[in-house]
N, C-alpha and C positions, 0 to 999 in steps of 0.2 A: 566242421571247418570247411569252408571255402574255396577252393585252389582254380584259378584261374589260368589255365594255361595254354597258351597261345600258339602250344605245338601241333594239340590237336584240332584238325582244319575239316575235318567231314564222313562222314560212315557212309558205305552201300553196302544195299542189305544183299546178300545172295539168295535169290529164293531159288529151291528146288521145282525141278518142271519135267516132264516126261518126253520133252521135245523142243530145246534150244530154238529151231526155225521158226516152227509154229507157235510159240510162245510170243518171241520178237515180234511177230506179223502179227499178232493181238493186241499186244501194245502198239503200233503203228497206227494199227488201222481202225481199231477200236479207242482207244487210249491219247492219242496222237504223239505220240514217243516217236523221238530218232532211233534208228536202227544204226550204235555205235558200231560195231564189230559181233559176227559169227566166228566163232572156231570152231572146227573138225573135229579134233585129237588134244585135250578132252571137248566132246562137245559140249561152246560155253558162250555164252552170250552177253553184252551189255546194250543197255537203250537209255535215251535222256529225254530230259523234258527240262527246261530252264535248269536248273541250280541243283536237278532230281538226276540223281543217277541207280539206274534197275543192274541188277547183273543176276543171270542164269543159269543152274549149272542141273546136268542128268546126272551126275556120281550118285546120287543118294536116292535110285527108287523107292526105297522104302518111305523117304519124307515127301515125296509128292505129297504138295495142296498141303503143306504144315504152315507156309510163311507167314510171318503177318509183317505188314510195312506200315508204318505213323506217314503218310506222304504230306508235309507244310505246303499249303497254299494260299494265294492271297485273296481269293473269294472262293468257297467252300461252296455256297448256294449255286454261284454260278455253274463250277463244273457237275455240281447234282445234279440242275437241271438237263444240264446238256446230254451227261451217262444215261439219266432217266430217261430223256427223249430216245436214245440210239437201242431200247434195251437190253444195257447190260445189266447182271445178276447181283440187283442191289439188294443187302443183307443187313443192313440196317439203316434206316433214313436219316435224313437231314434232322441233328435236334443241336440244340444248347447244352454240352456235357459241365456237370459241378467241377470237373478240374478245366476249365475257363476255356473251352475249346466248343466250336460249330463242326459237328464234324459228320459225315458217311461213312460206312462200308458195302464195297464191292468184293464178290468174289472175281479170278483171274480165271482165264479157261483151263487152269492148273486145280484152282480151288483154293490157294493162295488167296490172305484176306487182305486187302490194302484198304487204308483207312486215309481218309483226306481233308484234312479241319485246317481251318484257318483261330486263330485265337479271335475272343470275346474280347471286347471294349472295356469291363469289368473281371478280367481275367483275376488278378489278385485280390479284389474281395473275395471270390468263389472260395479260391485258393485257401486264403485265411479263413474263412465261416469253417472249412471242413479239416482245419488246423492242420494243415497239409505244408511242410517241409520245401 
């Protein structure tokens, strides 16, 4: 069954990091992320990119580098090419995935896996071939 519900408006993902500042300034400066807000006390972070909101947090030493992020984008190849040129720690290349997505993975200077796809043209063929819900 289907439910359509219009209350909920958008998720950010909190990924775990070992250093709120130095995380932010990676996304900034590698990434090209806003640098929303720093906090002290907990120290906690958020950064944006159009419609993408990142949020930071150190509570949880122990999950450093666990995150992984789906980030939607509207050219997938474009921004591969651009991370590839800057060399950040790409982990899996630019391909055609069977659930209808062009997608990459980077790692973050955390170890955090952010993955960046834009959907396929024939998204719902793939979808239906592999009788996928």
């Amino acid at each position: 069954m289907k439910v359509h519900d219009e209350q909920f408006q958008s998720a950010n993902p909190i990924l775990p990091v070992k250093d709120v500042k130095e995380t932010a300034r990676f996304y900034e400066e590698k990434l090209g992320f806003i640098i929303d807000i720093i906090w002290e006390n907990p120290n906690y972070a958020c950064v944006s990119r159009g419609g993408v909101v990142l949020e930071f947090g150190e509570g949880r030493p122990e999950h450093v580098g666990s995150g992984v992020c789906y980030i939607h984008v509207k050219n997938a190849e474009k921004i591969y090419q651009r991370y590839k040129e800057q060399g950040l720690n790409i982990v899996g290349d630019l391909e055609d995935r069977e659930y209808g997505s062009k997608d990459f993975r980077i790692r973050d200077n955390n170890g955090n896996l952010l993955i960046f796809g834009s959907p396929l043209y024939n998204k719902k063929e793939l979808i239906a071939e592999r009788n996928v819900a």
